[in-house]
N, C-alpha and C positions, 0 to 999 in steps of 0.2 A: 361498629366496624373498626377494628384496629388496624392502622399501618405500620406498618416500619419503615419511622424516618431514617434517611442517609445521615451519619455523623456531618456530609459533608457537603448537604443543604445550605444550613448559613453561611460557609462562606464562601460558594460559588453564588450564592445570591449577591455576598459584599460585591467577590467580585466583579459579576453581571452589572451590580449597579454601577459602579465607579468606575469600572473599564469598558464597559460593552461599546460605546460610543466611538471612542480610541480606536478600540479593535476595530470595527467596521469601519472605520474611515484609513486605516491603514489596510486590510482586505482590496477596499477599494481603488487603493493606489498600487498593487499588485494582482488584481483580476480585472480584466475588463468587463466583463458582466456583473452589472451589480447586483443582481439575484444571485449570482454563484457564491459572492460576497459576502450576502444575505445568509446564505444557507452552512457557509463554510464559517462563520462567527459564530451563528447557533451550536453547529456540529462541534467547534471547539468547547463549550460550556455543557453539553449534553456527554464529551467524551469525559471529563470534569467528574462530573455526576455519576459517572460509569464507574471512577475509581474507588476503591474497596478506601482508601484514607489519604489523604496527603496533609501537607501542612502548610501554613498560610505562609507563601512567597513572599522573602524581602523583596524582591524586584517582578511584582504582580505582571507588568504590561511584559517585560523579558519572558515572564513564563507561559502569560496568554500567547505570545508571541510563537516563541517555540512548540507550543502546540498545534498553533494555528499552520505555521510553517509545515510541520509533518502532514496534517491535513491539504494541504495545497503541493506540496510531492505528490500524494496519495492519486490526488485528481488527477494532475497533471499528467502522471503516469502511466494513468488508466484510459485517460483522452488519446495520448498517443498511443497505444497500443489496442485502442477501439479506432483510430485511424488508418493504423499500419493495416490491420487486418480489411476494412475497407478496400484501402488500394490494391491488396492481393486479391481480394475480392474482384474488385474491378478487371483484371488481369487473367477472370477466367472468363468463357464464352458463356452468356447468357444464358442459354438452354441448358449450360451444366450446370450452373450454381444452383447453390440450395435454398430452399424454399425460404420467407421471413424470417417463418419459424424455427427455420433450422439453425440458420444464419443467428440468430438471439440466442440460441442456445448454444452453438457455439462460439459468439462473445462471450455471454456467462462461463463458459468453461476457461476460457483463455482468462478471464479476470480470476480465478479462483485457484487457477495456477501461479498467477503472479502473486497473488498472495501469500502463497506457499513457499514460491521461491525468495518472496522478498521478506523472509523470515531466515533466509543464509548469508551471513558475511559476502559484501562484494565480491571478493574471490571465489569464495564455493558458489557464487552464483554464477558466477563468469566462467569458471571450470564444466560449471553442468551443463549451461548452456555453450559453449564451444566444444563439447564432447556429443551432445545429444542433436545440435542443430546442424553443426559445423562440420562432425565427423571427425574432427581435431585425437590426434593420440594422445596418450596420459605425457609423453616425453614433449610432445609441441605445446600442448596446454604449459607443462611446466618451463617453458622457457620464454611464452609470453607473458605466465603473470609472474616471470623470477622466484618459485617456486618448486622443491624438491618434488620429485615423482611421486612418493610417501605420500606428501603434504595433497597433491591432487588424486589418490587415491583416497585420500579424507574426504577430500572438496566431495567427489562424486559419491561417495559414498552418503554424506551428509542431504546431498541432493534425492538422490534413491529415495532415503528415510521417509522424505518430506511427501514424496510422491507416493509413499504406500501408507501413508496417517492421511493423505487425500483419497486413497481409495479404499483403506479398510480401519482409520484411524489408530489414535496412538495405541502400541503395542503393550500388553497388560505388564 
């Protein structure tokens, strides 16, 4: 049975050996669950492995670092935003909310949006969300984020995009 080794095997193994230690005790002092800790140092070495090539880091823990960091927004983002919806949740009358099931699937859809949107420039994220949530005009969006009318007609438009490669993917 043949595999195909990743070029970049050996040296997220270097890495793993000489830094994983580091990494997890720094996790540690930035999450208070040390399983989240646990699973968020793996995840940085597994997204590692995911890359098509990189090259060996003068500054190994800076780079674990900076991965790990991305990783730990990631959560954190998605913890508050499986919160927020809870509390709205809570804020409707029992007998109307929707079933477990439902409610799971619609977290699942709200995380799958934010990933979507968190693939546009703070500002086009901010423009689509203040236009889509807020009801905000293209002329009020453009003078909260100090931005021409033009430039949030991009924003939203770039948002659109994002939202129709979510419902019928990217365009041939």
């Amino acid at each position: 049975m043949s595999s195909v080794q990743n070029p970049n095997n050996e040296l997220v193994g270097s890495l793993y050996r000489d830094h994983r230690g580091w990494l997890l005790a720094w996790l540690r002092r930035n999450v208070a669950c040390p399983q989240r800790a646990e699973d968020l140092s793996q995840d940085t070495f597994v997204r590692l492995l995911g890359r098509d090539s990189f090259n060996a880091p003068r500054e190994p823990r800076a780079f674990l670092v900076a991965i790990a960091k991305g990783l730990l927004f990631d959560y954190f983002r998605r913890a508050a935003l499986e919160q927020a919806y809870l509390s709205e949740l809570m804020l409707i009358p029992v007998h109307e909310q929707p079933s477990p099931e439902e409610q799971q699937l619609i977290l699942e859809d709200l995380k799958a949006i934010d990933r979507l949107l968190g693939k546009l420039s703070t500002k086009a994220r901010a423009a689509f969300l203040y236009n889509r949530l807020d009801g905000m005009s293209h002329g009020e969006i453009a003078e909260r984020l100090g931005v021409s009318v033009p430039r949030v007609r991009q924003y939203l438009a770039q948002g659109i995009r994002q939202c129709y490669i979510a419902l019928y993917g990217a365009p041939q």
